[in-house]
C-alpha positions as MATLAB code, in Angstrom:
seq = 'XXXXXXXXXXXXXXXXXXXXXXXXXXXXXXXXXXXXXXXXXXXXXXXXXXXXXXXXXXXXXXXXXXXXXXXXXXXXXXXXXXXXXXXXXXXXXXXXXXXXXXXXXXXXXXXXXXXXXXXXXXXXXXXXXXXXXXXXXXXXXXXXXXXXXXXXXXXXXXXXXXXXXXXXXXXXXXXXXXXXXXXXXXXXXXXXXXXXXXXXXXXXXXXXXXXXXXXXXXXXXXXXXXXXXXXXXXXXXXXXXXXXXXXXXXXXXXXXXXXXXXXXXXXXXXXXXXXXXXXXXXXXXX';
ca = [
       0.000    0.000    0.000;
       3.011    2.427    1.169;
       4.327    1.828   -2.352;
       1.025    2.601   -4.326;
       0.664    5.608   -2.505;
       4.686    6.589   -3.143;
       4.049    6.151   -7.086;
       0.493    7.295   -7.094;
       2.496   10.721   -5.370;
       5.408   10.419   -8.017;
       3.651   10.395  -10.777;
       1.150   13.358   -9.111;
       4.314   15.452   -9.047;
       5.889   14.680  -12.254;
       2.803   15.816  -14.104;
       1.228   18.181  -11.438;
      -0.035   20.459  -14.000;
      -2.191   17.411  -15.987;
      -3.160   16.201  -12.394;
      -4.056   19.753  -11.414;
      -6.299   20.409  -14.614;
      -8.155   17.104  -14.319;
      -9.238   18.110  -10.783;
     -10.408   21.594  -12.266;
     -11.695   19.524  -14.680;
     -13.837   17.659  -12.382;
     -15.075   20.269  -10.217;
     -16.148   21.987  -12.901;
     -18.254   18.907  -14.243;
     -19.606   18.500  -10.688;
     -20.930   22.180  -10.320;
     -22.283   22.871  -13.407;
     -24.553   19.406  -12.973;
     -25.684   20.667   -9.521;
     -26.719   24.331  -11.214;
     -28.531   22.606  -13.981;
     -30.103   20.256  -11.948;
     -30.619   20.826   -8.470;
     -34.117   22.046   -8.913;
     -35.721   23.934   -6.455;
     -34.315   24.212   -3.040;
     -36.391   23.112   -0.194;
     -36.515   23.294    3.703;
     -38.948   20.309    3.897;
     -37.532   16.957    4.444;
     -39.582   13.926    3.567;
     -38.336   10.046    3.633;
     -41.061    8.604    1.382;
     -42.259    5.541    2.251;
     -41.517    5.355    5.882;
     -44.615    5.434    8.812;
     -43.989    8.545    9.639;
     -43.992   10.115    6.579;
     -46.832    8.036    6.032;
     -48.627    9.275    8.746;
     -47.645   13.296    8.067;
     -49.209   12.635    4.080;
     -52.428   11.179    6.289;
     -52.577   14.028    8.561;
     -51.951   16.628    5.411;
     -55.147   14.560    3.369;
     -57.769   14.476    5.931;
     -56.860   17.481    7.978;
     -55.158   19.609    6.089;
     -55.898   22.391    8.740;
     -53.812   20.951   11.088;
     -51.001   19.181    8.943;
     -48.210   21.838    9.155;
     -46.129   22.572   12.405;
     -46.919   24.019   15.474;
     -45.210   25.830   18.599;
     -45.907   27.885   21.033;
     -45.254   31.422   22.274;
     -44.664   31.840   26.186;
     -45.598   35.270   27.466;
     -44.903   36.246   30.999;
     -46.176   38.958   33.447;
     -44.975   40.714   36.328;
     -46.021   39.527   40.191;
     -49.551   40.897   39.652;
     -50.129   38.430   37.046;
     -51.565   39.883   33.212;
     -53.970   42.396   33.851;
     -56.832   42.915   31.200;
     -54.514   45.727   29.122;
     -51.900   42.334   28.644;
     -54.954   40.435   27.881;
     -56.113   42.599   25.479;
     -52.172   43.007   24.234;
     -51.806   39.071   23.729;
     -54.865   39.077   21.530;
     -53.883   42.102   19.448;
     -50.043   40.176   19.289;
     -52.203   36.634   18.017;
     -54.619   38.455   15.521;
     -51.798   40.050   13.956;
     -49.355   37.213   14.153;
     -52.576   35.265   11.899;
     -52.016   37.738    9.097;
     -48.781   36.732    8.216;
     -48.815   34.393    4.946;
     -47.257   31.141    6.967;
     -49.685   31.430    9.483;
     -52.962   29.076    9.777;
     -54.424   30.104   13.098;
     -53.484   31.007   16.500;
     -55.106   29.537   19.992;
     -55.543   32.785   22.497;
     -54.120   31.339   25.775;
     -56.991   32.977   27.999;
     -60.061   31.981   26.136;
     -58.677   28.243   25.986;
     -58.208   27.837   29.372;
     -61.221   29.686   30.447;
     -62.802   27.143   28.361;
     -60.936   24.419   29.896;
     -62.120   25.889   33.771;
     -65.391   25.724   32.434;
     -65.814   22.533   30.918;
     -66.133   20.157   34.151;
     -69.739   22.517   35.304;
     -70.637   22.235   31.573;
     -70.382   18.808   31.712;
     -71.970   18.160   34.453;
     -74.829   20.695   33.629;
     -75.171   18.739   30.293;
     -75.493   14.998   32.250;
     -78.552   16.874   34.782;
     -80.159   18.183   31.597;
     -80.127   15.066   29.503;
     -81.030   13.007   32.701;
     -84.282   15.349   32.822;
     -84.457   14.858   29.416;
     -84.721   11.100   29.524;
     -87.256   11.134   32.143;
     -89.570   13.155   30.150;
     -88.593   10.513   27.185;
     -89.665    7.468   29.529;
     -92.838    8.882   31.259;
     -94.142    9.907   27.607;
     -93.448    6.123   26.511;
     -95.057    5.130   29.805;
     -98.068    7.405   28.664;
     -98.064    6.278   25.658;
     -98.255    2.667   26.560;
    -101.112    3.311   28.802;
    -103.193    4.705   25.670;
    -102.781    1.819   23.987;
    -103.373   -0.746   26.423;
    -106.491    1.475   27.249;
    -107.441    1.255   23.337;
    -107.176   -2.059   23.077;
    -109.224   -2.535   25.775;
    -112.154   -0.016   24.323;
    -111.584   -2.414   20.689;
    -112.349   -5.881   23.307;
    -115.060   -4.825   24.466;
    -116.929   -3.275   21.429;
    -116.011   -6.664   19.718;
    -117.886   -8.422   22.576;
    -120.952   -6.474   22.117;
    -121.094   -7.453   18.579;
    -120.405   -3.869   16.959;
    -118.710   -4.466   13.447;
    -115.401   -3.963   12.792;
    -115.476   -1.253   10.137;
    -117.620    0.880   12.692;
    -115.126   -0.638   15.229;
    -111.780    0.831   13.390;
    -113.721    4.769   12.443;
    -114.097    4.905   15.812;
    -111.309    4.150   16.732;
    -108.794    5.820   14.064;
    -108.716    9.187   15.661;
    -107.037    7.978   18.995;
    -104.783    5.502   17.053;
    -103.795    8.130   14.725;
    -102.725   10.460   17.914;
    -101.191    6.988   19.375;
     -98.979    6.464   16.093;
     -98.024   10.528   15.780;
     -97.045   10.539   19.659;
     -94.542    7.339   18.853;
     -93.196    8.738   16.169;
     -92.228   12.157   18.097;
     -91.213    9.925   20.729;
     -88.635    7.743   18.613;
     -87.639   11.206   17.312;
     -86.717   12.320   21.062;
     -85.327    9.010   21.459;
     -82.501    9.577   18.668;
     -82.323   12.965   19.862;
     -81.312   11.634   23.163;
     -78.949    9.235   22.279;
     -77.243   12.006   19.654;
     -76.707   13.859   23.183;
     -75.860   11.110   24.824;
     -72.679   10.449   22.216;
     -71.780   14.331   22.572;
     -71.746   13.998   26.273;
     -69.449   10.552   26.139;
     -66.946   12.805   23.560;
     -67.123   15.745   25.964;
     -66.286   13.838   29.264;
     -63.562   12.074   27.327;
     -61.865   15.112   26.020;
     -62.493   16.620   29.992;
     -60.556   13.395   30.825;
     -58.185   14.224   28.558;
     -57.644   17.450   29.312;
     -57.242   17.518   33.377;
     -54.189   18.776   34.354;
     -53.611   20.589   31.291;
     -52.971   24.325   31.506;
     -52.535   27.460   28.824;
     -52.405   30.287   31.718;
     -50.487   29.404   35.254;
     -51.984   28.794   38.094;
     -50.280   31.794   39.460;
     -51.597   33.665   36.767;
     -48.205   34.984   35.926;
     -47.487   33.335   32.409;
     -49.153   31.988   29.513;
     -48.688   30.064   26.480;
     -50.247   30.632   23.173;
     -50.313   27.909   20.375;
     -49.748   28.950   16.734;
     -50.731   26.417   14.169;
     -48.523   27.164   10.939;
     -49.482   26.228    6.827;
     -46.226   24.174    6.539;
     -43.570   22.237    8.692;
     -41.143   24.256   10.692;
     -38.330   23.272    8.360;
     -39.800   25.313    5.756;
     -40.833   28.473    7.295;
     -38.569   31.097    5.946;
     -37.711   34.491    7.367;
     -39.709   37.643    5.453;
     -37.455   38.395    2.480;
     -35.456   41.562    3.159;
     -35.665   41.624    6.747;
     -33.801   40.324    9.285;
     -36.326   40.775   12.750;
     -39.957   41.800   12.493;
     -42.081   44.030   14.800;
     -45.509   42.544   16.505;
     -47.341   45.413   17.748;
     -49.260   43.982   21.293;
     -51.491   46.838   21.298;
     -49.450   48.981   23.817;
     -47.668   52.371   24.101;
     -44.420   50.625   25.290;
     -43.863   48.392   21.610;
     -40.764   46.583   21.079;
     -38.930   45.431   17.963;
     -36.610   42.758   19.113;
     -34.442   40.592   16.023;
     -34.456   37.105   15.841;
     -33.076   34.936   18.467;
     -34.425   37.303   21.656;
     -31.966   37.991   24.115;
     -33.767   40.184   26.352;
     -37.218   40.262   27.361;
     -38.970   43.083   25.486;
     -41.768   45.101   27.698;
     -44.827   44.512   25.696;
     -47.554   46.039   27.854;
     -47.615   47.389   31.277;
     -47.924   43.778   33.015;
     -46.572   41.532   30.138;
     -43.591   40.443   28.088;
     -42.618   37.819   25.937;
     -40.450   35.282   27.710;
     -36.494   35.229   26.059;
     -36.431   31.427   27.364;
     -38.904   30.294   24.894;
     -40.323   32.926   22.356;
     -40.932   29.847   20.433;
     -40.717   26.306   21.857;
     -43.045   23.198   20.676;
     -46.087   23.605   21.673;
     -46.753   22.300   25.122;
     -49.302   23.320   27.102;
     -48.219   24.711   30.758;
     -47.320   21.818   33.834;
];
């Protein structure tokens, strides 16, 4: 091998200029190919064919909503907590933040876990008012069995008196007809009630789900907004000609601050956005 390489260097030397020119040679070969056909440059990365790629085409085909990246924007207050002016400032920040073309929504940390608080007492308001609601269901099927036992009866006996049947059934046909509309409204009910019923079993689940899970602090001090983007993070790309951009948050104390932060810009007079994790996946607060 020592000897290979000791000729393979002698004869590099003896004709360095041949040797030289067939490695301009070369990289000249090699870059024009990549400038003819590289194609377009991309910040996506896909391995076809694997589960999760699988999985992420899936996601993109039935929900295409939710089939680009996500993270999350931490904002923090001072020891009073976010006032209504931060609030108000966070919401401005999101509404603006959806007008950007990369954007596909925004979650407004506030509303979602006011929603979340919530939930429990409308869940268990919604089990009390389908309860009552099935009650009404079974003493209306009770009634309704009553009138027809009763009916039947009232046919018995004017068949035992000899009465004939056609004057038997005219009669008759008024009260069956209110019979047959009052079953029908009560099978209506009926699928009503069990529609509910399906709601409710989604709702506790996704209470189930949910417990423990916090947007907003308990302190009340910090708060994390989700922002649900059109493509993966990979391929988000900085605005074209600009190196930091400027969210106004609704206050007279605004704050341009380029991209990484490395202080914590005073958005409002009780909130700013956190330099630990101006974006960071999204994760809902421990």
């Amino acid at each position: 091998m020592a000897l290979l390489l000791y000729r393979l260097g002698k004869f590099s030397y003896r004709h360095r200029w041949l040797v030289i020119s067939l490695w301009l040679a070369v990289l000249v070969a090699v870059g024009g190919s990549a400038a003819a056909f590289h194609g377009t440059m991309s910040n996506n990365f896909q391995i076809p064919g694997t589960e999760t790629q699988q999985m992420l085409d899936k996601l993109k085909k039935d929900l295409p909503a939710s089939s680009g990246g996500s993270a999350g924007i931490v904002f923090e207050a001072g020891d009073a907590g976010f006032n209504q002016a931060g609030k108000d400032a966070i919401a401005s920040a999101l509404a603006q933040l959806e007008k950007l073309p990369d954007v596909q929504s925004t979650v407004n940390p506030f509303t979602t876990q006011a929603a979340l608080d919530k939930a429990p007492s409308d869940l268990a308001a919604g089990e009390q008012k389908a309860a009552a609601g099935q009650a009404e269901l079974d003493k209306a099927r009770a009634t309704l069995d009553a009138g027809d036992a009763q009916l039947k009866a009232a046919e018995q006996q004017m068949t035992a008196v000899g009465m004939p049947a056609a004057q038997i059934q005219a009669q008759l046909a008024p009260q069956q007809a209110e019979l047959l509309a009052g079953r029908q409204k009560l099978d209506a009910g009926q699928k009503q009630a069990a529609d509910g019923a399906a709601t409710l079993a989604l709702a506790k689940r996704q209470v189930t789900a949910s417990q423990g899970m916090r947007f907003v602090s308990t302190d009340g001090k910090a708060a994390i907004a989700q922002v649900q983007f059109k493509t993966s993070i990979n391929g988000l790309t900085p605005p074209s000609g600009s190196k930091s951009r400027t969210l106004s948050m609704g206050s007279p104390r605004q704050a341009s601050q380029p991209w990484p932060a490395r202080k914590s810009p005073r958005t409002s007079p009780n909130c700013s956005v956190s330099p630990k994790s101006s974006v960071s996946p999204s994760r809902p607060l421990p």
